[in-house]
N, C-alpha and C positions, 0 to 999 in steps of 0.2 A: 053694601050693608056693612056697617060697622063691628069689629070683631069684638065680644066680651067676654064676661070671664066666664059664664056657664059655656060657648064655643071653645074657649080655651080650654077648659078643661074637656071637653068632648074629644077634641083635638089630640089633648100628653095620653088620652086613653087609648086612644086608637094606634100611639106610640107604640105605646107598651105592651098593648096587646101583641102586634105584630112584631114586637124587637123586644122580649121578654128581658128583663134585666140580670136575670139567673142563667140566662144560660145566651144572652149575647157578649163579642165580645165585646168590650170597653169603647175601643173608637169606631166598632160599627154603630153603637149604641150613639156613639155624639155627632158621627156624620147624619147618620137618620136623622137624630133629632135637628140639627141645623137645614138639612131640606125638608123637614114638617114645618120651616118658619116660625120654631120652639130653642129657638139658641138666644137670640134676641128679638122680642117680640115686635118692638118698636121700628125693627130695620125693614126696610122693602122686603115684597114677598120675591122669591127666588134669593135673597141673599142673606138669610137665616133668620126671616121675618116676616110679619104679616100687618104691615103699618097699623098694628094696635098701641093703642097709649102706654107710654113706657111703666106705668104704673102696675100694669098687670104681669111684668115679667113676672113681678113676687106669686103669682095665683098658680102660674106654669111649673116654679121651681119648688113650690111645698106641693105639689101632687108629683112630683116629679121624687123629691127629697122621701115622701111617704111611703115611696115603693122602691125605693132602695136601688134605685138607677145610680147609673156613675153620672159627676159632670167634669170639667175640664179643671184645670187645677189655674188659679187666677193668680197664684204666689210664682210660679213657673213661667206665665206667662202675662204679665200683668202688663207691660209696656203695648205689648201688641192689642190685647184688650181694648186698655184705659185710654190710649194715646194714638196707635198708629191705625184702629179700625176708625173711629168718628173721623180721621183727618182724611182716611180713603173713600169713607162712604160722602162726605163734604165735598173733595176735591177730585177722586179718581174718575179716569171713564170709567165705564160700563165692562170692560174688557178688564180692568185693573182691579175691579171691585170685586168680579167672578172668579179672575186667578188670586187673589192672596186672602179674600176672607174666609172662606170657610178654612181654609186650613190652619190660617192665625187663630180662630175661636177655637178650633179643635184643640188647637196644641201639639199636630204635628208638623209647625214651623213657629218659631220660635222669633221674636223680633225686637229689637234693642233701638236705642234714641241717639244719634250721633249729632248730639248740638252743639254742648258745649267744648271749650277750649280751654290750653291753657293762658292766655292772654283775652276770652272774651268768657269768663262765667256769667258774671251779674249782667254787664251787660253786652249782651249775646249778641246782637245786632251790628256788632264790634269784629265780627269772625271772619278768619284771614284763610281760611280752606278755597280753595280756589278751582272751580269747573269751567273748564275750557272747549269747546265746540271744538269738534275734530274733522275735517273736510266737510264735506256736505251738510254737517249738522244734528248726523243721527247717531253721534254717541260722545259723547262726555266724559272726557279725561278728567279727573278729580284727586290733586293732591295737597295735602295736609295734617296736622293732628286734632284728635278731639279725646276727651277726657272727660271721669269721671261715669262710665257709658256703664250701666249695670246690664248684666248678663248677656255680655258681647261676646263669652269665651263659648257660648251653648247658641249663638244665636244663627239663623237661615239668615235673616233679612234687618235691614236696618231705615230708619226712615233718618233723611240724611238733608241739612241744610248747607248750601256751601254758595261762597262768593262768585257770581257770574259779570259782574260787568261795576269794576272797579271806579269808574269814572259816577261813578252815582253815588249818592248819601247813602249813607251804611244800610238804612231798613229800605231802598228799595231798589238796590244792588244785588240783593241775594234768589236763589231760586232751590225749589224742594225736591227731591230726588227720592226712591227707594232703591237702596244700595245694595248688593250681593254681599254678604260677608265671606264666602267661599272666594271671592274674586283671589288671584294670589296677590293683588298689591295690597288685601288688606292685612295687619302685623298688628294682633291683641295679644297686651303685654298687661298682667295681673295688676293692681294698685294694693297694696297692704295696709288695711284701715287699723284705727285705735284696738280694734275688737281682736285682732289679727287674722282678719277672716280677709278675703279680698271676692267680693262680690261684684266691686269697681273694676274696672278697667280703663287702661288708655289706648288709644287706637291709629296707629298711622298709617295713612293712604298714601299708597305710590302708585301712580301711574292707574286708578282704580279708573275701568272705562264700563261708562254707564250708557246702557242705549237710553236715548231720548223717549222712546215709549214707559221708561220707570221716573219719567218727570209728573210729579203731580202739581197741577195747578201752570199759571203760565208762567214763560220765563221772568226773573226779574219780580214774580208778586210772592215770593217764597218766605218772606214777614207776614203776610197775611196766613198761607196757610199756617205755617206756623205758630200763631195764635190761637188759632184752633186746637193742635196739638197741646199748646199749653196750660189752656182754659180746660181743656180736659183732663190733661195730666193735672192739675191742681185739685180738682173736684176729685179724683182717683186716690192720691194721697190723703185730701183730708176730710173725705166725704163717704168712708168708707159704711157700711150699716151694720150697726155693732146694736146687739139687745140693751136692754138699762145695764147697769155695771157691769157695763163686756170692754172687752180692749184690757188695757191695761191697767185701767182703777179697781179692773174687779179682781187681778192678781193684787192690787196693792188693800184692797180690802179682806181679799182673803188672810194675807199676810196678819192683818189687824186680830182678823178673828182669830187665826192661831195660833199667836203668839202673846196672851192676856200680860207673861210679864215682862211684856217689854213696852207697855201703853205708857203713854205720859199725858197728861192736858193739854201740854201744845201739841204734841203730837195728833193728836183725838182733835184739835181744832184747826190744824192743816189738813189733817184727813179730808174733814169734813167740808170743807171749803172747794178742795177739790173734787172732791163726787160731784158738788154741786155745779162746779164749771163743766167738771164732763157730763152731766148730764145736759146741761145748757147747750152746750156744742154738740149733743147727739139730735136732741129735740129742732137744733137749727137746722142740722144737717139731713133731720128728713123732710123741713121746709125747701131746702135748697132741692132734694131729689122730685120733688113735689114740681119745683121751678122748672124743671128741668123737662116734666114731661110737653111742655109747650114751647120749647124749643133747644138749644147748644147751651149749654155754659156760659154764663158772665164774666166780669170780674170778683163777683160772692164768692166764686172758689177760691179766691186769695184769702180771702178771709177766714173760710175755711181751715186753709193748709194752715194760716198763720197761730189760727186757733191749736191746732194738731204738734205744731211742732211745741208749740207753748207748754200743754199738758204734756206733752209725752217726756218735755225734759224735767218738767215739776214733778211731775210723777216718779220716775226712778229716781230723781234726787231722793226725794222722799225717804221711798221705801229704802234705798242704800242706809241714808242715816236711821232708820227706824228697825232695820234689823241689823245696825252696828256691826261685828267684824265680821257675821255670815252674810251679809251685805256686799264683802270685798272679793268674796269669791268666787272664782273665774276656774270654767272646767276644762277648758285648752286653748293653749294657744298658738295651735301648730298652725301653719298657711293653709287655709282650705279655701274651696270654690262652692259657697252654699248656693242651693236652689232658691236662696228667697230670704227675707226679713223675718224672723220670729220674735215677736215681741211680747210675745204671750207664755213660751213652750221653753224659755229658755232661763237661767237666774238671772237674778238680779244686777250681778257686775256687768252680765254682759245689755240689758236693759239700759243701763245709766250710759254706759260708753256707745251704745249704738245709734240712742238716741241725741247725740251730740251734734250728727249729720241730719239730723229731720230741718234745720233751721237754713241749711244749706241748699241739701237736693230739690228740686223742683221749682225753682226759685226761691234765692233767700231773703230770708223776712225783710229784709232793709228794702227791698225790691218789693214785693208785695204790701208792704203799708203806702210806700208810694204810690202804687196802685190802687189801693182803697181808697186814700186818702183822695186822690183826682178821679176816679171813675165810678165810685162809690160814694165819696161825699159833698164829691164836685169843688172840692179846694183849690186853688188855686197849680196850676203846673209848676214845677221848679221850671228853672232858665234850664235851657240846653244848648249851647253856642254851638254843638256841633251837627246839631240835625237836618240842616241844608247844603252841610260840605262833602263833599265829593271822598268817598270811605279811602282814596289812595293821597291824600291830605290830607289826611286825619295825624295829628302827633304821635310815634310810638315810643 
């Protein structure tokens, strides 16, 4: 019988009742909840789910939100979340799914994206990281750099793409791994952004030996899985579920309202221009979550993120020039290691400068209209002269 929302809510009650939110602690409270099959609804039951329609999480987390439970902090742990649960619950055994998710959804393991490089960002399928079979086959010497890798300096685990077998064209050469960041061949070394915050990192492996049991999916199909990961990190970034003027229009409306003498007409008519895109792109984005409950992600999430990175840089443009020279101010800029993106909680200089990389991280927009443009509008492909040659002649 199928599970709905008056079950589910019988179900967060029976929670609660038994695991009192006042006087349990915190990660008793969120391991219960992920074996009540109340972490994510939508997942298989034993792995913090109850194959209910992903629709209903929202029914679980306001009776949940109501009684003043804790949940997991999604700015903390957003990669492991957004990106490395869907690609485990996709591709993992059975065995791989039971040891890293529930403690990836709790938040006591921490998990980071080791894809890109310095020589393969855009296009990633391009990547020179290199996993070599060691005797027999049951572990995986893996060395290279990867870059750009947010919260690799806090992270347990890392979902990790690297080159297996050079004599094959670049996307089906590669294979997907989950990497020990504890290993000692791994060396995270800070990246110092515009912001001067360094949230980024760069990462080099040496000699990093991965047993074959942390291989997801089969050797050599590690572009497929990898898509997976992507199509979901895109929908993650820009498909996030924000109320009506939530996110960042509604600081930039606040701004509006409390500051009457600084209004001008054009000002009041970019405003307004932009509410209405970001409303546009809120209303699509819960079509898209909508999509979603009937299977994985598409290529919509490009569109998405493309929308996301669009407003978020209009936007603090904006509000910079609209609150003129309290606009330019910035509260430190000592090297720090934040827990996360704050695009809401923080001022304005740092808003305009952080959103500079939204156009980058996750695939950058030149990459993603591409991909709308052919999988979304069915245009025509560009040429590729290199997608039959063998990734160790390839030009470097």
């Amino acid at each position: 019988m199928s599970t709905g929302a008056e079950d589910l809510r019988g179900r967060t009650a029976e929670l609660l009742a038994a695991h009192p939110p006042a006087t349990t602690d915190r990660m008793d409270f969120l391991r219960a909840r992920f074996d009540a099959g109340l972490a994510w609804v939508h997942f298989p039951e034993g792995l913090g789910g109850l194959d209910a329609p992903r629709s209903l999480q929202a029914v679980v987390d306001a009776e949940l939100a109501a009684a003043g439970a804790p949940d997991n902090d999604p700015r903390r742990i957003g990669i492991g979340l957004g990106m490395a649960a869907p690609t485990i619950l996709g591709f993992g055994t059975e065995e791989q799914k039971r040891r890293f998710l529930k403690p990836l959804w709790t938040g006591e393991e921490v998990w980071c994206q080791l894809f890109s490089e310095p020589g393969a960002g855009s296009d990633l399928a391009a990547l020179a990281t290199r996993a070599v079979r060691e005797g027999e086959g049951d572990t995986w010497v893996v060395n290279g750099q990867k870059v750009w890798t947010s919260g690799a300096h806090k992270s347990r685990w890392a979902i990790l793409i690297a080159r297996t077998d050079p004599e094959a064209p670049k996307h089906r050469g590669i294979t997907y791994f989950v990497c020990d960041m504890t290993d000692p061949g791994v060396d995270v070394r800070p990246l110092r952004q515009i912001t001067g915050e360094a949230e980024f990192n760069e990462v080099f492996l040496t000699d990093v030996r991965i047993p074959d049991a942390h291989r997801l999916g089969a050797v050599g199909e590690g572009w497929k899985v990898a898509r997976t990961t992507l199509m979901n990190e895109r929908v993650a970034i820009g498909g996030a579920r924000i109320p009506r003027e939530g996110g960042m229009i509604g600081v930039a409306a606040a701004d509006w309202r409390e500051r009457p003498e600084l209004r001008t007409h054009d000002m009041h008519q970019r405003l307004l221009r932009l509410w209405v895109d970001s409303e546009v792109a809120r209303l699509t984005g819960e079509r898209l979550r909508q999509q979603l409950t009937k299977g994985q992600p598409g290529p919509e999430g490009s569109g998405m993120k493309l929308s996301f990175a669009r407003l978020a840089q209009e936007i603090s443009g904006w509000e910079v020039e609209f609150l003129g020279e309290d606009g330019l101010t910035y509260d430190d800029w000592t090297l720090r290691r934040p827990e996360g993106v704050d695009f809401t909680g923080r001022e304005a200089g740092y808003r305009y400068l952080r959103a500079k990389g939204n156009s980058i991280e996750g695939g950058t927009s030149e990459v993603l209209l591409n991909i709308v443009a052919e999988r979304v509008l069915g245009l025509p492909s560009e040429p590729r002269t290199d997608k039959d040659v063998a990734w160790k002649d390839l030009p470097r």
